[in-house]
MDAnalysis code that builds the backbone (N, CA, C; Angstrom):
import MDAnalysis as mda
import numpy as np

u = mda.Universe.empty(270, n_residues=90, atom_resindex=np.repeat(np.arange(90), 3), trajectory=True)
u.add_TopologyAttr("name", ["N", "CA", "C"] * 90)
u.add_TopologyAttr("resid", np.arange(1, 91))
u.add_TopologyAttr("resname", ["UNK", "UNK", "UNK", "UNK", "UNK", "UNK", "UNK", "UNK", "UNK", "UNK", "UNK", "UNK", "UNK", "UNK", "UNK", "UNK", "UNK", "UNK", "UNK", "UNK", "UNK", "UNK", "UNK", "UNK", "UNK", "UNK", "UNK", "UNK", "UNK", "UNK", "UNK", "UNK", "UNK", "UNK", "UNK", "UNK", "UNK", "UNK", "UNK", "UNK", "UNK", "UNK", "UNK", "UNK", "UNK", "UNK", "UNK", "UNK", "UNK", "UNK", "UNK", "UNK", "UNK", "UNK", "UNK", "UNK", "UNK", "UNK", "UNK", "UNK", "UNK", "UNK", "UNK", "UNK", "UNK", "UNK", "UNK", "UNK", "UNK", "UNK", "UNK", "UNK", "UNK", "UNK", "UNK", "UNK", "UNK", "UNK", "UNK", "UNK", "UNK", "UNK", "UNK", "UNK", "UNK", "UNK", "UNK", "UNK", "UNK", "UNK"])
u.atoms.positions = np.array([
    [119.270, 98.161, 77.747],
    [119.399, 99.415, 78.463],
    [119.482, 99.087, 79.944],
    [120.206, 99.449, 80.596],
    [120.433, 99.045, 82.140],
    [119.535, 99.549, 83.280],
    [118.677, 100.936, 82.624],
    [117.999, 101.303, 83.604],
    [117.259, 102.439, 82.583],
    [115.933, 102.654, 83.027],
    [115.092, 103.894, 82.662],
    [113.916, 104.285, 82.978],
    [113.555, 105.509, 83.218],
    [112.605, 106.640, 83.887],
    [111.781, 106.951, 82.701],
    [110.397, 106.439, 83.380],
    [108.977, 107.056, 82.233],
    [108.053, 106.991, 82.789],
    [107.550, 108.812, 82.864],
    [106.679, 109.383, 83.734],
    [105.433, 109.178, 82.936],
    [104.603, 108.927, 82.891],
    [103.138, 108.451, 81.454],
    [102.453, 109.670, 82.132],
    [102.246, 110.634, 80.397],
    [100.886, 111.216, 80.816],
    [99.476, 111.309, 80.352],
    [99.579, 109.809, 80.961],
    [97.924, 109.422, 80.884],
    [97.459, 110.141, 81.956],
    [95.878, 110.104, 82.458],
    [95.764, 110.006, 83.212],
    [96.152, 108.703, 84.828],
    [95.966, 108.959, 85.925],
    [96.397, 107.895, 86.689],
    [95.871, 106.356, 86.423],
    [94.406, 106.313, 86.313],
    [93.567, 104.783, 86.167],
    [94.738, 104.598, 84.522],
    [94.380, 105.045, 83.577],
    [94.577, 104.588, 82.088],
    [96.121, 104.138, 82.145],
    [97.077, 105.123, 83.072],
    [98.474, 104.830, 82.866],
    [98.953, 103.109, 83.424],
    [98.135, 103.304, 84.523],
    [98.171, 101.966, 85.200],
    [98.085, 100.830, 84.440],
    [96.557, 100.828, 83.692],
    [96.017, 99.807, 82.791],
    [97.385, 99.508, 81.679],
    [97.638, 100.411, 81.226],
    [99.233, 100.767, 79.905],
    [100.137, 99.989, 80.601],
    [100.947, 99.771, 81.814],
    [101.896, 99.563, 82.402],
    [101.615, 98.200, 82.987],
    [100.172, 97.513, 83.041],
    [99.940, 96.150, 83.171],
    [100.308, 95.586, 82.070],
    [99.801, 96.110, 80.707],
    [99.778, 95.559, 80.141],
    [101.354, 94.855, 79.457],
    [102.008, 96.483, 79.476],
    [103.486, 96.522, 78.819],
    [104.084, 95.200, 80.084],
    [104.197, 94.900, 81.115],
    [104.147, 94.053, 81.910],
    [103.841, 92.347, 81.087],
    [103.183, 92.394, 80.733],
    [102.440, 91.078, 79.940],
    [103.163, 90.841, 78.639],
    [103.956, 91.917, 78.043],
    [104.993, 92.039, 76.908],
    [106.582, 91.902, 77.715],
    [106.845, 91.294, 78.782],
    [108.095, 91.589, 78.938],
    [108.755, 90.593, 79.081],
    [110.039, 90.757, 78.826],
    [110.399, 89.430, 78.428],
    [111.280, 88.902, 79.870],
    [111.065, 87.659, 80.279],
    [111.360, 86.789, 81.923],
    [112.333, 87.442, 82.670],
    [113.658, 87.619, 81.423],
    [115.237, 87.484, 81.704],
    [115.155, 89.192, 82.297],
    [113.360, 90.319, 82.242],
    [114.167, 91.453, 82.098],
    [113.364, 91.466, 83.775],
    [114.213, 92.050, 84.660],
    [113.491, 92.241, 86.164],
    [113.400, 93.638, 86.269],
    [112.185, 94.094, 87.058],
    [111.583, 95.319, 87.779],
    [111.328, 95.385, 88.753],
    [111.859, 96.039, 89.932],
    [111.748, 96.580, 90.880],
    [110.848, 97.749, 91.191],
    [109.926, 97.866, 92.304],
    [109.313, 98.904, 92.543],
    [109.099, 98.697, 94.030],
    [109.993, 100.288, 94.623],
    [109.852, 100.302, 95.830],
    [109.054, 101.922, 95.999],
    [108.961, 101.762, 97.733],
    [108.263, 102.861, 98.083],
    [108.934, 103.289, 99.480],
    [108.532, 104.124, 99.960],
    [108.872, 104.682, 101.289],
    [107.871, 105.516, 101.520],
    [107.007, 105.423, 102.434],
    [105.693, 106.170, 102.811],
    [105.465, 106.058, 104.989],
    [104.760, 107.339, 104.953],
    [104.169, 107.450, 106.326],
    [102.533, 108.145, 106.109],
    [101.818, 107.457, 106.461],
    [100.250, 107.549, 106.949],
    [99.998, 108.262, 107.825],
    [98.977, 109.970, 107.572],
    [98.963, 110.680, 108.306],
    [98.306, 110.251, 109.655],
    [97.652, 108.920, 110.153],
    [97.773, 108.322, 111.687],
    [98.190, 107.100, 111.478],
    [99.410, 107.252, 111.495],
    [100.467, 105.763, 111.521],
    [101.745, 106.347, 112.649],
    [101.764, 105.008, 113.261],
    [103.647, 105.153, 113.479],
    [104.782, 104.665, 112.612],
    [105.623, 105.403, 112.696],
    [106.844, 105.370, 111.999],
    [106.744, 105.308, 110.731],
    [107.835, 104.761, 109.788],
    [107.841, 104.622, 108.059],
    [107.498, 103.480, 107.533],
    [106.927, 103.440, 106.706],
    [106.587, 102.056, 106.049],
    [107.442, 102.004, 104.441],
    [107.474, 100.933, 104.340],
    [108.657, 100.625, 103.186],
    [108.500, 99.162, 102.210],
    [108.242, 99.821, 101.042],
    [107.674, 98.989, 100.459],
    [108.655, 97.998, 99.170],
    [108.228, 96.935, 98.731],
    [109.115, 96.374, 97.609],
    [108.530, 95.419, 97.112],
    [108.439, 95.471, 95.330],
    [107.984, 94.266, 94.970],
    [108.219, 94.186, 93.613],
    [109.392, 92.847, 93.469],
    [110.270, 92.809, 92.182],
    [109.397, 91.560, 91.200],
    [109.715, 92.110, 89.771],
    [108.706, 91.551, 88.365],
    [109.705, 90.777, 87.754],
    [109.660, 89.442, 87.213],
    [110.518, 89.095, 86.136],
    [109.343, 88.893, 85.165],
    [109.281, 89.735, 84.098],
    [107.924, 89.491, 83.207],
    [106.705, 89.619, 83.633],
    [106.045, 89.425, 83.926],
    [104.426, 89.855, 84.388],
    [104.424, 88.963, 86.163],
    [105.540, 88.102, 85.994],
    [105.527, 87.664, 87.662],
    [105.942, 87.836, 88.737],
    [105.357, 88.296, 89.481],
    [105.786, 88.855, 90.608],
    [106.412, 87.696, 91.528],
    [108.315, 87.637, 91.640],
    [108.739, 86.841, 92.432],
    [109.528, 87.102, 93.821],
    [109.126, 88.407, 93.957],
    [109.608, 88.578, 95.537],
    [108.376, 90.272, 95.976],
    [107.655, 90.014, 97.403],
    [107.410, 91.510, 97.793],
    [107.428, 91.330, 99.191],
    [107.417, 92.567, 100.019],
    [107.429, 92.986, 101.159],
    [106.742, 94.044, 102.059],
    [106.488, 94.424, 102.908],
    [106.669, 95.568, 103.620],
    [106.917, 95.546, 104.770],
    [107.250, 96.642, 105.554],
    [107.967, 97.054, 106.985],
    [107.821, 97.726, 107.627],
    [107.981, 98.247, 108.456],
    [108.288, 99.559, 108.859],
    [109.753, 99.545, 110.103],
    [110.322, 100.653, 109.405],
    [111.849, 100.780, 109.745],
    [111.319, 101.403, 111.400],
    [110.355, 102.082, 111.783],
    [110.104, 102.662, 112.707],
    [110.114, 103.863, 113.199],
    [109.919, 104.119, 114.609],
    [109.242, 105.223, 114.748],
    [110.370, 106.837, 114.476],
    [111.587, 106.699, 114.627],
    [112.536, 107.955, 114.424],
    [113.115, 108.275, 113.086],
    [112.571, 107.652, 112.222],
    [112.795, 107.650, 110.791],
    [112.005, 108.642, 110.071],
    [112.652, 109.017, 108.931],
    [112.508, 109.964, 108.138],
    [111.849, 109.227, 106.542],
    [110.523, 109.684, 105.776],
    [110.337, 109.379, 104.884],
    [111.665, 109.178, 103.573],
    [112.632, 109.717, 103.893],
    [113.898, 109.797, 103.269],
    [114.156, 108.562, 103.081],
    [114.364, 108.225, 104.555],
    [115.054, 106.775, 104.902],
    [114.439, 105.566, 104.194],
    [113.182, 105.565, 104.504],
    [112.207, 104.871, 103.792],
    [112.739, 104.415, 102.358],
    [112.451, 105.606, 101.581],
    [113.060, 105.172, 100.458],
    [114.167, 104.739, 100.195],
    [114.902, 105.073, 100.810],
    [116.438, 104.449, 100.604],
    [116.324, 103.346, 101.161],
    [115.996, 102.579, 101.552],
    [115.706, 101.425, 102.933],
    [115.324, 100.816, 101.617],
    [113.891, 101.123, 100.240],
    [113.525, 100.222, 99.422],
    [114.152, 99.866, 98.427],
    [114.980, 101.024, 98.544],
    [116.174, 100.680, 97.028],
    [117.364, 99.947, 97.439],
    [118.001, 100.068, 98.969],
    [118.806, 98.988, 99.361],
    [118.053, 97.377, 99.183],
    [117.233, 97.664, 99.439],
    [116.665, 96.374, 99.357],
    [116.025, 95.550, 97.715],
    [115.985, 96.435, 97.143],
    [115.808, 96.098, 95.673],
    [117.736, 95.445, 95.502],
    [118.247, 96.664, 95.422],
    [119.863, 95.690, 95.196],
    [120.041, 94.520, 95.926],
    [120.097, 94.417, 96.938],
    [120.477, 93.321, 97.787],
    [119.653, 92.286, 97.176],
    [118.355, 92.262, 96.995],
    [118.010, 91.123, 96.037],
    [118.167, 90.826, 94.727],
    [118.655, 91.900, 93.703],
    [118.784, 91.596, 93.120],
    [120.531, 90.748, 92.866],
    [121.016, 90.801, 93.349],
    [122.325, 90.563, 93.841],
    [122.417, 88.713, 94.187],
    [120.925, 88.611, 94.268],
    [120.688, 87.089, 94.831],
    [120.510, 85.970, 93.777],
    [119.425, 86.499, 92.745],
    [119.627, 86.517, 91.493],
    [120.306, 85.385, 90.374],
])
């Protein structure tokens, strides 16, 4: 499957624990990406997050901040450009 969306309704702690684990079942060849785009109600600018899985190992993460005239929008888009571009490296 090339791509897919699954919202768990566990609660937050239990879903987490579920999604380590399914993590520990995955197989090397399959990679996961998880980005973010966030601002901290006393922070400057956007912060932007990324950190890609091949199987339970985490082989690339980051964060940033794009800065101060940016839009939480941007953010996110800023983490998903950056998920492609690495995966692209690959």
């Amino acid at each position: 499957m090339p791509w897919a969306t699954h919202i768990a309704k566990l609660p937050k702690a239990e879903a987490a624990t579920a999604h380590r684990l399914q993590l520990q079942t995955q197989s090397p060849n399959r990679v996961l990406y998880y980005t973010d785009g966030s601002q901290m109600p006393d922070s400057t600018g956007i912060g932007v997050g990324l950190a890609g899985y091949s199987g339970a190992r985490r082989f690339t993460s980051l964060a940033r901040n794009i800065g101060l005239y940016q839009i939480v929008y941007n953010g996110e888009l800023e983490g998903i450009t950056l998920a492609f571009e690495d995966a692209t490296r690959l």
